[in-house]
C-alpha positions as CSV (number, residue, x, y, z in Angstrom):
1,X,-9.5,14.8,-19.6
2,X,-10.1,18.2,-21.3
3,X,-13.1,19.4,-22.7
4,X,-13.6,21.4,-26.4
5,X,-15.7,21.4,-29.2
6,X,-12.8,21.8,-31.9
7,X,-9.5,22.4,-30.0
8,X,-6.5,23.1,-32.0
9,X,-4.5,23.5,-29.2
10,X,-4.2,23.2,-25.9
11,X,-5.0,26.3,-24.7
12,X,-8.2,26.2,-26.4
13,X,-9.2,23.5,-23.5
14,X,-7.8,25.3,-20.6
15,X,-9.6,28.0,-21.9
16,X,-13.4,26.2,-21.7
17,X,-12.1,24.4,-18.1
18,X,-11.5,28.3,-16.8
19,X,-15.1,29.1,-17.3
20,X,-17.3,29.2,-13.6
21,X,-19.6,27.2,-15.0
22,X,-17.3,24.2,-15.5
23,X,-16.1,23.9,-11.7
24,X,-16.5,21.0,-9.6
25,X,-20.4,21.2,-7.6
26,X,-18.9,20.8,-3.9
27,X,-22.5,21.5,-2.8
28,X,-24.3,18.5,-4.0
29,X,-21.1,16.2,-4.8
30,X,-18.6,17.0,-2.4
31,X,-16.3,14.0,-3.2
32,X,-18.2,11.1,-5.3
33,X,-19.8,11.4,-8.6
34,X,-18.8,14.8,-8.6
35,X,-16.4,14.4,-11.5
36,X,-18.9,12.4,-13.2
37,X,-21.1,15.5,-12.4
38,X,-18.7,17.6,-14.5
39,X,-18.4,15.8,-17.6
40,X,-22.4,15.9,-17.6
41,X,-22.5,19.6,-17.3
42,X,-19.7,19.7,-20.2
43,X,-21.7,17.4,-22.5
44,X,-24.8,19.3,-21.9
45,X,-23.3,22.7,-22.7
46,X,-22.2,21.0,-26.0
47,X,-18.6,20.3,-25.7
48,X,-16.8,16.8,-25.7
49,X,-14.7,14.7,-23.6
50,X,-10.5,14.0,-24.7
51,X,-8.5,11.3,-22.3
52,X,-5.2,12.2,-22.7
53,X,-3.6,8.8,-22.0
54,X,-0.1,9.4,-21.4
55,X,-1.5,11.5,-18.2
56,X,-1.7,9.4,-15.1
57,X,-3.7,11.0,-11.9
58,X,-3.4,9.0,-8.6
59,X,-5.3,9.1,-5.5
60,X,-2.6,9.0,-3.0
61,X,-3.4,6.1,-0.7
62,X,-6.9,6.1,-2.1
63,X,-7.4,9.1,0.1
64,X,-11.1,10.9,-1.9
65,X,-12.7,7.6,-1.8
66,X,-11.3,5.2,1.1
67,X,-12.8,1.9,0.7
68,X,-15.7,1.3,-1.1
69,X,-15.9,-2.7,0.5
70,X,-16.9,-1.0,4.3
71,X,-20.9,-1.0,3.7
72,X,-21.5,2.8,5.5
73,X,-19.0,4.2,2.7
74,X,-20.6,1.9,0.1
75,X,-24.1,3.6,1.0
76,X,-22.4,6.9,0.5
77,X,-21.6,6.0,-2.9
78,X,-25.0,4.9,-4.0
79,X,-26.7,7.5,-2.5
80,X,-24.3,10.1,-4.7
81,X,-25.0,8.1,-7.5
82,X,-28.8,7.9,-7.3
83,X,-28.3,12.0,-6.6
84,X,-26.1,12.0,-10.2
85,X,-28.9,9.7,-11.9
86,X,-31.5,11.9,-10.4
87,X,-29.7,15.0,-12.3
88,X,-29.0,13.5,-15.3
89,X,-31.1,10.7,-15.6
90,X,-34.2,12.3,-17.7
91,X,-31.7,14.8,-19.7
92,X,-30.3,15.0,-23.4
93,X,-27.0,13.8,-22.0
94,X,-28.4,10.8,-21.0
95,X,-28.5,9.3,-24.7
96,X,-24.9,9.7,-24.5
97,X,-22.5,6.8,-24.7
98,X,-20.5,9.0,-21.8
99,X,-23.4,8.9,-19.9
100,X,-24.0,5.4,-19.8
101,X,-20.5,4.2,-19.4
102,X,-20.1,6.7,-16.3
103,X,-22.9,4.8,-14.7
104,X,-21.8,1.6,-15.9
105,X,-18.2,2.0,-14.6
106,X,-17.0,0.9,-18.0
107,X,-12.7,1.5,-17.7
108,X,-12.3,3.9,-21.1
């Protein structure tokens, strides 16, 4: 994903992902919901979300998450993403279509 509010090119988006405040929070989200966390903070400051879908990221051998089945790593999850409803819940972004298929888990 990159992040503008009218890129014409591309550096226009590496431009707005250099800025501190657009940085992954490894304080409060050190691994899940924290790039959920980042689109939120994107959105709020007034840009947009782009997929570029020829670009395809893997997890090598699903090592940032593990397995979300094994119920103390489940918890983990849930608890990061009452934390992520907690910041964002009661916010402007939260009327967002972004918003509510991040905590949906729609596939977009």
């Amino acid at each position: 994903m990159f992040f503008c509010r009218r890129c014409r090119l591309a550096d226009d988006a590496f431009a707005v992902l250099n800025r501190p405040e657009f940085r992954f929070d490894a304080v409060e989200f050190p691994s899940e919901w924290g790039d959920y966390d980042l689109v939120m903070r994107v959105y709020a400051a007034g840009f947009k979300a782009y997929r570029n879908r020829i670009v395809v990221c893997n997890h090598l051998g699903r090592m940032t998450n593990g397995n979300a089945m094994e119920p103390e790593k489940a918890a983990k999850i849930e608890g990061y993403r009452q934390k992520f409803l907690q910041r964002w819940g009661n916010t402007p972004v939260a009327a967002s279509l972004m918003f509510r298929a991040l905590i949906s888990g729609w596939v977009i």
